[in-house]
Biopython code that builds the backbone (N, CA, C, O; Angstrom):
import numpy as np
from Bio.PDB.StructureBuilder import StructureBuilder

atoms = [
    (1, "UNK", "N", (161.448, 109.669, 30.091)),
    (1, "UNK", "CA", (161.365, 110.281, 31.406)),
    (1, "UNK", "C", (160.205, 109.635, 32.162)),
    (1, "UNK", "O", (159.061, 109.753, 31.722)),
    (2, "UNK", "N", (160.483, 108.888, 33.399)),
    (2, "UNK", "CA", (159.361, 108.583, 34.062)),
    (2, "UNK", "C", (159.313, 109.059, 35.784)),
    (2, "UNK", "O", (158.545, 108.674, 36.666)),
    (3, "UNK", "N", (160.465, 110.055, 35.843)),
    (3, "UNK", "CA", (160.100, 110.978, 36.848)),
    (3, "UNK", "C", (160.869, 112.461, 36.820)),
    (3, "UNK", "O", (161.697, 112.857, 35.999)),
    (4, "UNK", "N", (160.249, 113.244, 38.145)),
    (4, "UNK", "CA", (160.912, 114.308, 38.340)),
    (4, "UNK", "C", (160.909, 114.245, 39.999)),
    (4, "UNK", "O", (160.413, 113.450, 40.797)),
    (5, "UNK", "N", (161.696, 115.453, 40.146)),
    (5, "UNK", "CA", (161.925, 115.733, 41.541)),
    (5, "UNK", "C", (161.365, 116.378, 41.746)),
    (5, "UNK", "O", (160.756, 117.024, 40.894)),
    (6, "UNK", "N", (161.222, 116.634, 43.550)),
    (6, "UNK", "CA", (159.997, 116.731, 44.135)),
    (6, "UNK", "C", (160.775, 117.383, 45.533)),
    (6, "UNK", "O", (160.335, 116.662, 46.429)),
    (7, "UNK", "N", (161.632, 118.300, 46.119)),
    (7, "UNK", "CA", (161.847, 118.597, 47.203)),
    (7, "UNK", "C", (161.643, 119.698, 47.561)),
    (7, "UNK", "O", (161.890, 120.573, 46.731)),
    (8, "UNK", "N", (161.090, 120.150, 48.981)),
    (8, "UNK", "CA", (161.114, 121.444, 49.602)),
    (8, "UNK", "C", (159.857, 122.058, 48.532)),
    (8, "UNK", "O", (159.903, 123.223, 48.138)),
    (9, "UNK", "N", (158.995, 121.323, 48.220)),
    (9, "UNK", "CA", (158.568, 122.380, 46.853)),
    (9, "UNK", "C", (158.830, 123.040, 45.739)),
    (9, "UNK", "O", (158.257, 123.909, 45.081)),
    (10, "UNK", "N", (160.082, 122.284, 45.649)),
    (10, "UNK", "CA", (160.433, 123.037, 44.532)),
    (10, "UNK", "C", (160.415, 121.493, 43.376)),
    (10, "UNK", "O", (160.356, 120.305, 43.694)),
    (11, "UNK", "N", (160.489, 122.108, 42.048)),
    (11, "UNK", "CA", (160.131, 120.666, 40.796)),
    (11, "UNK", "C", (161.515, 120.656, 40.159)),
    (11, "UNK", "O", (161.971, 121.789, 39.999)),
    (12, "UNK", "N", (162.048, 119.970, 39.884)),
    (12, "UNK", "CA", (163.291, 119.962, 39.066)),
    (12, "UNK", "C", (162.935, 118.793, 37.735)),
    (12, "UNK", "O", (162.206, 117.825, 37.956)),
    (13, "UNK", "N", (163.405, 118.982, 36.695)),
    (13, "UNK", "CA", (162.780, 118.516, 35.606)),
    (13, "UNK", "C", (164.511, 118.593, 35.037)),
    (13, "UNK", "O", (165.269, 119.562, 35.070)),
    (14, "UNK", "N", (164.744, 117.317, 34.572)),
    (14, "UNK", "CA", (166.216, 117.316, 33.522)),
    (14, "UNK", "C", (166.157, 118.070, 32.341)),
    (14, "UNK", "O", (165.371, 117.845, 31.421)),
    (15, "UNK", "N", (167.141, 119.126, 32.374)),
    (15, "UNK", "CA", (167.351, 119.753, 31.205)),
    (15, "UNK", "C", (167.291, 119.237, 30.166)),
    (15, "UNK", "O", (166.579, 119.735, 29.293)),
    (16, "UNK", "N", (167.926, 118.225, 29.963)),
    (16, "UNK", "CA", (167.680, 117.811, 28.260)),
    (16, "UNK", "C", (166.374, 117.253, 28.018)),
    (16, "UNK", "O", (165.995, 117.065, 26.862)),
    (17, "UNK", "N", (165.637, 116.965, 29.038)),
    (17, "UNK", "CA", (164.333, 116.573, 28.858)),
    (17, "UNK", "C", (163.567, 117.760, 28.306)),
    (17, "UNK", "O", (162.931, 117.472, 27.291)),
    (18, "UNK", "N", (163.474, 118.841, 28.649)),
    (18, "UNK", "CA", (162.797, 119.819, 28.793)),
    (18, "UNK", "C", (163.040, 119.952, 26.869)),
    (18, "UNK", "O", (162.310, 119.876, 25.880)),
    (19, "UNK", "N", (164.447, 120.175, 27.136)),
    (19, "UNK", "CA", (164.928, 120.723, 25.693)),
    (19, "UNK", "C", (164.348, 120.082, 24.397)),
    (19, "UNK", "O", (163.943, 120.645, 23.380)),
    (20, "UNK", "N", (164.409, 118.880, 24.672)),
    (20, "UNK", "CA", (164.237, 117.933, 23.372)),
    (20, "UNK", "C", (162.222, 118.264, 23.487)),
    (20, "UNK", "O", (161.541, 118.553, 22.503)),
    (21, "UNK", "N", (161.724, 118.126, 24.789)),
    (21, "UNK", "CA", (160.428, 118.482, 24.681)),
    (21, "UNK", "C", (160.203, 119.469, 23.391)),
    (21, "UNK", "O", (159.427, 119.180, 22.480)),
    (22, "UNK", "N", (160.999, 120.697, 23.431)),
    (22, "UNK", "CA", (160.723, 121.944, 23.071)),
    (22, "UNK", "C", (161.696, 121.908, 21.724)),
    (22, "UNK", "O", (161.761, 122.877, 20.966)),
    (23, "UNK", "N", (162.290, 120.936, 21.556)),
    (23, "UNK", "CA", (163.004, 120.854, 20.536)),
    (23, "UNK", "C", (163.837, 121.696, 20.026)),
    (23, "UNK", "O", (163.798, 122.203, 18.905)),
    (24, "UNK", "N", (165.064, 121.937, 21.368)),
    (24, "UNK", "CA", (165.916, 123.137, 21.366)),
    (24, "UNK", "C", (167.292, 121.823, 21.888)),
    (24, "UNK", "O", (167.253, 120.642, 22.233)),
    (25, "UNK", "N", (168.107, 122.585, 21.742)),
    (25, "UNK", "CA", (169.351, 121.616, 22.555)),
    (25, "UNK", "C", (169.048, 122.766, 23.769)),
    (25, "UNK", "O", (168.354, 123.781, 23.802)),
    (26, "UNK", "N", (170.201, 121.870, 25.047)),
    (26, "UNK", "CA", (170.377, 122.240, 26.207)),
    (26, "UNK", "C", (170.643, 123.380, 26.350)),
    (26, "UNK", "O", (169.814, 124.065, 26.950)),
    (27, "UNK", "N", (171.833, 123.990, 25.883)),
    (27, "UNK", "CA", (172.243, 124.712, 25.653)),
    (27, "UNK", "C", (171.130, 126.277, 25.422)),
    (27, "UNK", "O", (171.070, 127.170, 26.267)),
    (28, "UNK", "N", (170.444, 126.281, 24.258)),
    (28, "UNK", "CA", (169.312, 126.980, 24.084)),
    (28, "UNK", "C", (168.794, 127.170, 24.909)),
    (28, "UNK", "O", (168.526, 128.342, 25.173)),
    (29, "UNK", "N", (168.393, 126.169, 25.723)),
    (29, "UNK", "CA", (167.283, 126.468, 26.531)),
    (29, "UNK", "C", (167.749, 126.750, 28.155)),
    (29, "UNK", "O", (166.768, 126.970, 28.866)),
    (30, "UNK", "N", (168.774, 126.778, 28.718)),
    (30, "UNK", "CA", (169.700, 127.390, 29.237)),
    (30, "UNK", "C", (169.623, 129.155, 29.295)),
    (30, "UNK", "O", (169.196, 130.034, 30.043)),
    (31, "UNK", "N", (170.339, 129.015, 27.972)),
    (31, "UNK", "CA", (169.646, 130.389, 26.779)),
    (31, "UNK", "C", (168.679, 131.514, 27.450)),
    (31, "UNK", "O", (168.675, 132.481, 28.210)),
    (32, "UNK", "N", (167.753, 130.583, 26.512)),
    (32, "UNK", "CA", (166.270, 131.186, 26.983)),
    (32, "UNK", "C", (165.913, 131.436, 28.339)),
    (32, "UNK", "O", (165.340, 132.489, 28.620)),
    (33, "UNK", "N", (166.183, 130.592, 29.208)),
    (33, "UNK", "CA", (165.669, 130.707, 30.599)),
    (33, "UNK", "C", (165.827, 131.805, 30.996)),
    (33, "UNK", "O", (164.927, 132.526, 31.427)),
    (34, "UNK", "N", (167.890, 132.314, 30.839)),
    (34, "UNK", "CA", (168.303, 133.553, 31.659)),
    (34, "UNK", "C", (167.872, 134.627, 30.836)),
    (34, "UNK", "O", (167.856, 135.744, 31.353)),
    (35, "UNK", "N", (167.298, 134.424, 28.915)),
    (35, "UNK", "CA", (166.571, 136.029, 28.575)),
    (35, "UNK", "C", (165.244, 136.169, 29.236)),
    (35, "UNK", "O", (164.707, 137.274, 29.317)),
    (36, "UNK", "N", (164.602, 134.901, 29.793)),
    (36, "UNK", "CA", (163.224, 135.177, 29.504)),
    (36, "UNK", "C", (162.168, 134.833, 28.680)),
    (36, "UNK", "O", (160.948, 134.906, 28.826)),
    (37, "UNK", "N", (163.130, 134.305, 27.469)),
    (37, "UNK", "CA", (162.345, 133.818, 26.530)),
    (37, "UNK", "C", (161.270, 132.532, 26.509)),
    (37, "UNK", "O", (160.156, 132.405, 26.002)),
    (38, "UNK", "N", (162.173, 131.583, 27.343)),
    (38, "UNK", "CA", (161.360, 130.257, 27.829)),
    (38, "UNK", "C", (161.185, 130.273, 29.620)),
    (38, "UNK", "O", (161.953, 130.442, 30.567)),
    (39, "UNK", "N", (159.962, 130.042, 29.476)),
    (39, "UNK", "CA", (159.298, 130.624, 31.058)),
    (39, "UNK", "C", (158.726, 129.049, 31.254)),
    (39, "UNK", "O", (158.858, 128.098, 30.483)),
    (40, "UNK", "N", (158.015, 129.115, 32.615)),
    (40, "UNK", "CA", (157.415, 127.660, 32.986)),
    (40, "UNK", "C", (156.384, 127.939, 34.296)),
    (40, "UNK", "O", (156.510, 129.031, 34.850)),
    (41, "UNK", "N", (155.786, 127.385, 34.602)),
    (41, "UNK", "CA", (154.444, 127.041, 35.545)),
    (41, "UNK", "C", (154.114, 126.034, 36.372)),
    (41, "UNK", "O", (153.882, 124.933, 35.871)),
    (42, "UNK", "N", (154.051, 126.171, 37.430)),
    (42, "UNK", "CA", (154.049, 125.093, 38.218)),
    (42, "UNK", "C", (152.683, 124.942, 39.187)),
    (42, "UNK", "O", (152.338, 125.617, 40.158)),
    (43, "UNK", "N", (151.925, 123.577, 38.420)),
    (43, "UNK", "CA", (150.477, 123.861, 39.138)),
    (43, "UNK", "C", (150.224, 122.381, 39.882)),
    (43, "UNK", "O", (150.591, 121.254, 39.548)),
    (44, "UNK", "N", (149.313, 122.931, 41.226)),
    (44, "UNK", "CA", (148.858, 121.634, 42.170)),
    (44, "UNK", "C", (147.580, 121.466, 41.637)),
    (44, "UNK", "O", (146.888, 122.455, 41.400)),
    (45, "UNK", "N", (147.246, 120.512, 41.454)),
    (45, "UNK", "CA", (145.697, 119.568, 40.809)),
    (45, "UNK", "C", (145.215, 120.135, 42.602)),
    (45, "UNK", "O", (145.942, 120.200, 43.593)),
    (46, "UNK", "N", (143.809, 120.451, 42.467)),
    (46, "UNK", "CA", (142.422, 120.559, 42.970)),
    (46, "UNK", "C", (141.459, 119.656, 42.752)),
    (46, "UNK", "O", (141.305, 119.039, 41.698)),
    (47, "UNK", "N", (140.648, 119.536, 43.954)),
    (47, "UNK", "CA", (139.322, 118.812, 43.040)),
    (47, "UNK", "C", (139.459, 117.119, 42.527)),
    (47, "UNK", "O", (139.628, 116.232, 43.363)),
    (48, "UNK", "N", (139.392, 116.923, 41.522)),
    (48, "UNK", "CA", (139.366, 115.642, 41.119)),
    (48, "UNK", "C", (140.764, 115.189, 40.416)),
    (48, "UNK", "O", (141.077, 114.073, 40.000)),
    (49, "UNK", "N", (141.606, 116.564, 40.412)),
    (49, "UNK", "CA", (142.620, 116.526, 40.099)),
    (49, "UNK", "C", (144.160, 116.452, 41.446)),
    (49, "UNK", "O", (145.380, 116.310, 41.368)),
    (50, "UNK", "N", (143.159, 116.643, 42.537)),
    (50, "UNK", "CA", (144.537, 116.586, 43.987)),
    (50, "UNK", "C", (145.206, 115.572, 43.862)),
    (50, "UNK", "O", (144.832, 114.448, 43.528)),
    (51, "UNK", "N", (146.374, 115.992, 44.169)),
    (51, "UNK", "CA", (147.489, 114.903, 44.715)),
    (51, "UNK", "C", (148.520, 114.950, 43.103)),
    (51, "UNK", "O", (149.585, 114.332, 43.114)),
    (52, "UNK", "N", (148.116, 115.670, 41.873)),
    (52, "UNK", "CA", (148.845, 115.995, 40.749)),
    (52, "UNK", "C", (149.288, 116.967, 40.622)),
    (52, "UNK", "O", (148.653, 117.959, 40.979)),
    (53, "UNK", "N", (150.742, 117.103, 39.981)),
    (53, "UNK", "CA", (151.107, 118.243, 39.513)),
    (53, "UNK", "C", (151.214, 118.714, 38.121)),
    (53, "UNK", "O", (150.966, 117.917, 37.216)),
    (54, "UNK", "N", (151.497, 119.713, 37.902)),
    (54, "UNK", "CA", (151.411, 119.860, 36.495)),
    (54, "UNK", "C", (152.940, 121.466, 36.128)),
    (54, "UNK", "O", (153.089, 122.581, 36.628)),
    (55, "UNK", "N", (153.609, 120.786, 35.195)),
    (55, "UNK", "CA", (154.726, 121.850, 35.021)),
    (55, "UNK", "C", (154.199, 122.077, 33.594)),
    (55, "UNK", "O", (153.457, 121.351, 32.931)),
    (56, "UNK", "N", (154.676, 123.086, 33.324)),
    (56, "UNK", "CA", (154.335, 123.798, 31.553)),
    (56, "UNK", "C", (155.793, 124.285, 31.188)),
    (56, "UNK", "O", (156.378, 124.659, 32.205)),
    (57, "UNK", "N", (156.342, 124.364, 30.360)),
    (57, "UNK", "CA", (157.080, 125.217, 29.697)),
    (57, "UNK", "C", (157.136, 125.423, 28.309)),
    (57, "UNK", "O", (156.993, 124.659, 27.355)),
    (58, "UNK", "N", (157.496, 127.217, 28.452)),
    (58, "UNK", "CA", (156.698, 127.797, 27.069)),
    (58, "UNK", "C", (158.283, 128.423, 26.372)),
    (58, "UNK", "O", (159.292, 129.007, 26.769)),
    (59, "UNK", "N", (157.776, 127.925, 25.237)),
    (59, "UNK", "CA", (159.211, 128.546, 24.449)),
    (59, "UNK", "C", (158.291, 129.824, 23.302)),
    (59, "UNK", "O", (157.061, 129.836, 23.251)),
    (60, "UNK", "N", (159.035, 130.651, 22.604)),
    (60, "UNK", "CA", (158.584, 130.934, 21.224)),
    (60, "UNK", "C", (157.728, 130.236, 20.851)),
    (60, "UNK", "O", (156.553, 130.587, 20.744)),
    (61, "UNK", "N", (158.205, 129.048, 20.573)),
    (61, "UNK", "CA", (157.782, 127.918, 19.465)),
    (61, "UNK", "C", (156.702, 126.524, 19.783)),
    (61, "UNK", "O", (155.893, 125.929, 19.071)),
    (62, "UNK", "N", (157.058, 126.390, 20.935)),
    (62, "UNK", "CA", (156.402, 125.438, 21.223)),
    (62, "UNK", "C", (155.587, 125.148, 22.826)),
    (62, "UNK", "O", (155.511, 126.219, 23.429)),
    (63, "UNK", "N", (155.098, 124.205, 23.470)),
    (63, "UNK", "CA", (154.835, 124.501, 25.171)),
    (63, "UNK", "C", (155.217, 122.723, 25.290)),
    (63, "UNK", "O", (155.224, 122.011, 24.285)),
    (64, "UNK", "N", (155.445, 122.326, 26.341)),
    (64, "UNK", "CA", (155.992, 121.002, 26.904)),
    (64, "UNK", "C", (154.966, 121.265, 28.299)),
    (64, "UNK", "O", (154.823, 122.291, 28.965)),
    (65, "UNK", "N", (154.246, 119.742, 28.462)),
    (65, "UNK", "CA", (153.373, 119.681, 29.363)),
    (65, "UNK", "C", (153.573, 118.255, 29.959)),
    (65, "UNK", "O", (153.350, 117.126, 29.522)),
    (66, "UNK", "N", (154.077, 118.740, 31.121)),
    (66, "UNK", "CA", (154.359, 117.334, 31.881)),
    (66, "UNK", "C", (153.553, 117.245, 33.236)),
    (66, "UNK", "O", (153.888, 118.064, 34.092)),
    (67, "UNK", "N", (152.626, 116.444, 33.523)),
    (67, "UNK", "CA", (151.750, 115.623, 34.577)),
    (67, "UNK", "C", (152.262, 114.684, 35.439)),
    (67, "UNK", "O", (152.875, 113.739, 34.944)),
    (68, "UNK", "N", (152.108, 114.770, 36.825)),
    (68, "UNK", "CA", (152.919, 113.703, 37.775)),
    (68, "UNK", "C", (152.511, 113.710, 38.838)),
    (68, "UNK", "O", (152.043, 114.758, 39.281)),
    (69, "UNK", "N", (152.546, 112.469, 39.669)),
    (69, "UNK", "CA", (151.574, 112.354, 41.103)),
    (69, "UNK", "C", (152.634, 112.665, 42.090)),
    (69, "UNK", "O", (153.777, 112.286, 41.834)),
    (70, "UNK", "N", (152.448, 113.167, 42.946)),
    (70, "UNK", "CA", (152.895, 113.755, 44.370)),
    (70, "UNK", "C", (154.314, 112.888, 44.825)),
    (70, "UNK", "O", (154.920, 113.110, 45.873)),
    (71, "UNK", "N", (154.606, 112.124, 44.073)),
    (71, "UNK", "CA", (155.974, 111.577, 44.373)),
    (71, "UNK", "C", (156.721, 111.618, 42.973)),
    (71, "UNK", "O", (157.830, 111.093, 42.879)),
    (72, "UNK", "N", (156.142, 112.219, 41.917)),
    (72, "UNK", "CA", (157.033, 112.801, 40.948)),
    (72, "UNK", "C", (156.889, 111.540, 39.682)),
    (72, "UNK", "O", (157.343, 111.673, 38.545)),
    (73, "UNK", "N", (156.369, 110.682, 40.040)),
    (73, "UNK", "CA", (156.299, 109.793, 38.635)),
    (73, "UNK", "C", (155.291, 110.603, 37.884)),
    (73, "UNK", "O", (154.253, 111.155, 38.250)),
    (74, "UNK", "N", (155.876, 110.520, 36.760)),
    (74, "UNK", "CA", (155.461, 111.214, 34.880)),
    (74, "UNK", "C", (154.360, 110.665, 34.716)),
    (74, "UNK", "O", (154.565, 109.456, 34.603)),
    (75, "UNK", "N", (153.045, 110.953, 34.625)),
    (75, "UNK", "CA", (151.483, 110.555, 34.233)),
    (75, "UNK", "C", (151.281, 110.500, 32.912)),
    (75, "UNK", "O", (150.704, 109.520, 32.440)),
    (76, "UNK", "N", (151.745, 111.598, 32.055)),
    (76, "UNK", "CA", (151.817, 112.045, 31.355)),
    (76, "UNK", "C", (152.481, 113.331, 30.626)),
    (76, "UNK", "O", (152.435, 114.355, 31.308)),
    (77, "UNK", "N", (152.991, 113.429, 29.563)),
    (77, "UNK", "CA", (153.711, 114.445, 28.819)),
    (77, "UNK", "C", (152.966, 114.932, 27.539)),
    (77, "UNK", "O", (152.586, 113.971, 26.871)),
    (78, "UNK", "N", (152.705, 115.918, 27.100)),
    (78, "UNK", "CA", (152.901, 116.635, 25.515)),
    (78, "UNK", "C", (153.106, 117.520, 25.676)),
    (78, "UNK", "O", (153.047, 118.170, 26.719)),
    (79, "UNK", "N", (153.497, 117.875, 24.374)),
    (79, "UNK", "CA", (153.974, 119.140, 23.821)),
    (79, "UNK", "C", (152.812, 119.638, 22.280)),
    (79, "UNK", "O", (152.390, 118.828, 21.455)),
    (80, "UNK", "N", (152.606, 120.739, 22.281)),
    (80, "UNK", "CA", (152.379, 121.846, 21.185)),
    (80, "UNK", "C", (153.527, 122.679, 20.492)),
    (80, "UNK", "O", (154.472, 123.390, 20.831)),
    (81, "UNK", "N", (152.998, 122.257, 19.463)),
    (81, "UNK", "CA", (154.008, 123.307, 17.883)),
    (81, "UNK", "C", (153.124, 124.390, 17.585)),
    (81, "UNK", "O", (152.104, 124.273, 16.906)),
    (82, "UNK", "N", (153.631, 125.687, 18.228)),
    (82, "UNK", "CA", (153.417, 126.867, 17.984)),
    (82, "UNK", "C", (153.089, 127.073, 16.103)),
    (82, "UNK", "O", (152.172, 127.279, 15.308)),
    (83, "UNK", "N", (154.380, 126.870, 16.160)),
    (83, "UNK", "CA", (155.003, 127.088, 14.376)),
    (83, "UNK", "C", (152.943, 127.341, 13.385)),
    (83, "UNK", "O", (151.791, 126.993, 13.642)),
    (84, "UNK", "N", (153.387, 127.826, 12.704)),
    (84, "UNK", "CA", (152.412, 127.665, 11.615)),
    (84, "UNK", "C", (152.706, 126.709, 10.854)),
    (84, "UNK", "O", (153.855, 126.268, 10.875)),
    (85, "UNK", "N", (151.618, 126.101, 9.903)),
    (85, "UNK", "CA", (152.525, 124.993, 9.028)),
    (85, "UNK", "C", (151.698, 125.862, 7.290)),
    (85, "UNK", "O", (150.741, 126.628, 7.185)),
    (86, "UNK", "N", (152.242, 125.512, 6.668)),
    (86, "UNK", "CA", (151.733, 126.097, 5.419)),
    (86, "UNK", "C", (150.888, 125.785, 5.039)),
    (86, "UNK", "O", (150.953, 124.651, 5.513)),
    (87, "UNK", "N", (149.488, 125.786, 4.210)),
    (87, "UNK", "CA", (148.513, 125.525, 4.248)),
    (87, "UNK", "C", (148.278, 124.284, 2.660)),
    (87, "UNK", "O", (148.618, 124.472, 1.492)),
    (88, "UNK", "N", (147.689, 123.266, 3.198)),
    (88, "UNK", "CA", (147.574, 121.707, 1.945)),
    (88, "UNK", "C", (147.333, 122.612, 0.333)),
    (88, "UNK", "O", (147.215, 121.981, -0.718)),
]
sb = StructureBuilder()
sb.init_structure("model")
sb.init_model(0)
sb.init_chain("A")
sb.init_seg("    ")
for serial, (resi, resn, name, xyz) in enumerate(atoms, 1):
    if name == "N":
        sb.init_residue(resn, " ", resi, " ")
    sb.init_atom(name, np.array(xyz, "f"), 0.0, 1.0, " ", f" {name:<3s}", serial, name[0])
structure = sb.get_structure()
């Protein structure tokens, strides 16, 4: 992914992008959206950060963090694994 959309203010981000972020199929996360379960955030950079945006989306399990300048090219992406892992 090296962009997103950018119109009227509003962010549009490709579903399967999102999904595989969060490591759900499409479908799931579809899913989730209409329970509630996977939510998202949409923030304008301030400061030393203007002219960036920043989307989040949070599953159960994991969060997908995608960064992009004011015409929607991808700065950067990660994601966090909620999950516990068992201990060495």
């Amino acid at each position: 992914m090296t962009r997103i959309a950018i119109s009227d203010g509003r962010i549009e981000v490709d579903a399967e992008t999102v999904a595989q972020g969060l490591h759900i199929d499409a479908e799931a996360l579809r899913e989730g959206m209409r329970e509630g379960t996977i939510t998202s955030r949409f923030e304008r950079g301030e400061g030393e950060d203007k002219g960036r945006l920043r989307v989040t989306f949070f599953s159960p399990r994991r969060r997908l963090r995608i960064t992009a300048d004011q015409a929607g090219n991808v700065l950067s992406c990660s994601a966090v694994d909620y999950t516990k892992r068992p201990p060495l």
